[in-house]
C-alpha positions, 0 to 999 in steps of 0.5 A, spaced: 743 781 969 749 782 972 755 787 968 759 785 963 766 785 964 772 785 960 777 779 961 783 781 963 786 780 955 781 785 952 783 790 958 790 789 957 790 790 949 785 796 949 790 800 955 795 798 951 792 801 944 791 807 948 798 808 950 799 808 943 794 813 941 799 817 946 805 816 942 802 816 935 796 822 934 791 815 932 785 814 935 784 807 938 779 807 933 785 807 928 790 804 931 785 797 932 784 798 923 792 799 924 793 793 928 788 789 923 792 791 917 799 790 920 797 783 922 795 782 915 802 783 913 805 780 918 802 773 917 799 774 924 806 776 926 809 780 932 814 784 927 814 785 920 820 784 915 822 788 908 820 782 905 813 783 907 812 790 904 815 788 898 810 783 896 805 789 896 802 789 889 801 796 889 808 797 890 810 793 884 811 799 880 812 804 884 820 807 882 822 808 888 819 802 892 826 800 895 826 808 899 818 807 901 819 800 904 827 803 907 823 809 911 819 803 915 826 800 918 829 807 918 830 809 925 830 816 924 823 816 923 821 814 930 822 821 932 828 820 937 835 822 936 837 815 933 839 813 926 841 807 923 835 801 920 831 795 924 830 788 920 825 788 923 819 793 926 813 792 931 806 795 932 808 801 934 814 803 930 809 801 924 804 806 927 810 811 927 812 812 921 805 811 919 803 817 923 807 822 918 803 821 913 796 823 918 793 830 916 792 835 923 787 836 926 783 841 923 782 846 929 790 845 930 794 851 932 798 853 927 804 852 932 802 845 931 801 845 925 808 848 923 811 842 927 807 837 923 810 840 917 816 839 919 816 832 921 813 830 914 819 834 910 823 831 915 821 824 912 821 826 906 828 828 907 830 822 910 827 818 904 833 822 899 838 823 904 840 815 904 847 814 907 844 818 914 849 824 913 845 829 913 846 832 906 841 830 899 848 829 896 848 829 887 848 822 886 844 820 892 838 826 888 841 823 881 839 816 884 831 819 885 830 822 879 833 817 875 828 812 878 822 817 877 823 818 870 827 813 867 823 807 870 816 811 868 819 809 861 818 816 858 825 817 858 832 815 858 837 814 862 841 819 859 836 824 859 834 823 866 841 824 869 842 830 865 836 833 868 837 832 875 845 835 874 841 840 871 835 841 877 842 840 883 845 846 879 838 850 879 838 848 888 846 850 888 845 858 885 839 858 889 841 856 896 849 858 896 848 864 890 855 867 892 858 860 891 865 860 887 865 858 880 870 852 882 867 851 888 864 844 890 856 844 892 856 838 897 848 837 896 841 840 901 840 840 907 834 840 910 835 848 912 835 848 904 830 842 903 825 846 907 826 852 903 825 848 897 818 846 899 817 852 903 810 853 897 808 846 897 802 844 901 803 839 905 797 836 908 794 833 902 799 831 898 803 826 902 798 821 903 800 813 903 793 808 900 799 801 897 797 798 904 790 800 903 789 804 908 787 811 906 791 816 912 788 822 907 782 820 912 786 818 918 785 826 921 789 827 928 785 828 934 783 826 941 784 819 942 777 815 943 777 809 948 
């Protein structure tokens, strides 16, 4: 029997799941799983919409919906010098973003480890940070926390806002502490949000399951052909 050989379509996909594995950290392995979902949400389109992620069920309840869904068509999130949104996204700007929410590799070096964690502040940032400026102002942390807290029903709007102005206070003391009493703190930059977070452990808290793709799984490592 002679051998098989791949037509010409499969051979062109496979090297083009291989240039994404490049871009991206995902094995091919995952990027075909990826592509399966991504077509599932796109009605077997070439690009996806806001509308498509917003019929997502488990996103239904999430309070802050509108700035997950936001983060997909923000351009900073590319890892390129751009800013701005896109209506639409393709395969490889989905597995972008996708990618923050990777864990490393475990045999990563800690410098590479480092810069993933910076990459995932960064897009955490991103999400709050709302008009591009650079700057976590009050109003746009006020807006997060009020989503957090009052769409839970626990509590009040009024008690919400109070314990955001209060938490923006606590960051002003601790990031300019010499601050005049009078003086205006315009918000966080990502100097003081990386400060914030300096504690927090990253790799197992930010994971993303609503496309049900569990990326707690999706460890980064040579990409598999």
């Amino acid at each position: 029997m002679g051998s098989w050989h791949a037509r010409p379509e499969q051979q062109q996909l496979q090297q083009h799941y291989e240039d994404l594995a490049h871009k991206s950290g995902f094995s091919t392995e995952q990027i075909k799983n990826l592509h399966k979902r991504f077509r599932q949400l796109s009605g077997n389109q070439e690009t996806i919409s806001r509308a498509n992620l917003d019929g997502i069920p488990a996103l239904a309840n999430n309070p802050i919906k509108k700035q997950i869904i936001d983060a997909f068509f923000d351009k900073r999130n590319q890892r390129q010098d751009q800013v701005g949104s896109w209506d639409q996204i393709d395969l490889e700007q989905f597995l972008m973003v996708m990618s923050h929410f990777r864990p490393p590799a475990h045999k990563s070096a800690e410098e590479e480890r480092q810069a993933a964690r910076k990459q995932k502040l960064r897009f955490l940032f991103n999400m709050h940070d709302t008009d591009g400026d650079g700057i976590i102002t009050l109003a746009e942390y006020r807006k997060v926390v009020e989503e957090l807290l009052s769409k839970s029903g626990a509590i009040g709007q009024q008690a919400a806002e109070a314990i955001a102005d209060a938490a923006m206070l606590e960051v002003a003391s601790t990031n300019a502490p010499h601050m005049e009493a009078d003086a205006f703190y315009e918000g966080i930059t990502f100097e003081h949000f990386q400060q914030i977070l300096k504690g927090l452990e990253m790799e197992s808290r930010m994971h993303i399951r609503f496309l049900d793709m569990d990326t707690t799984t999706m460890r980064c490592g040579k990409a598999t052909s």
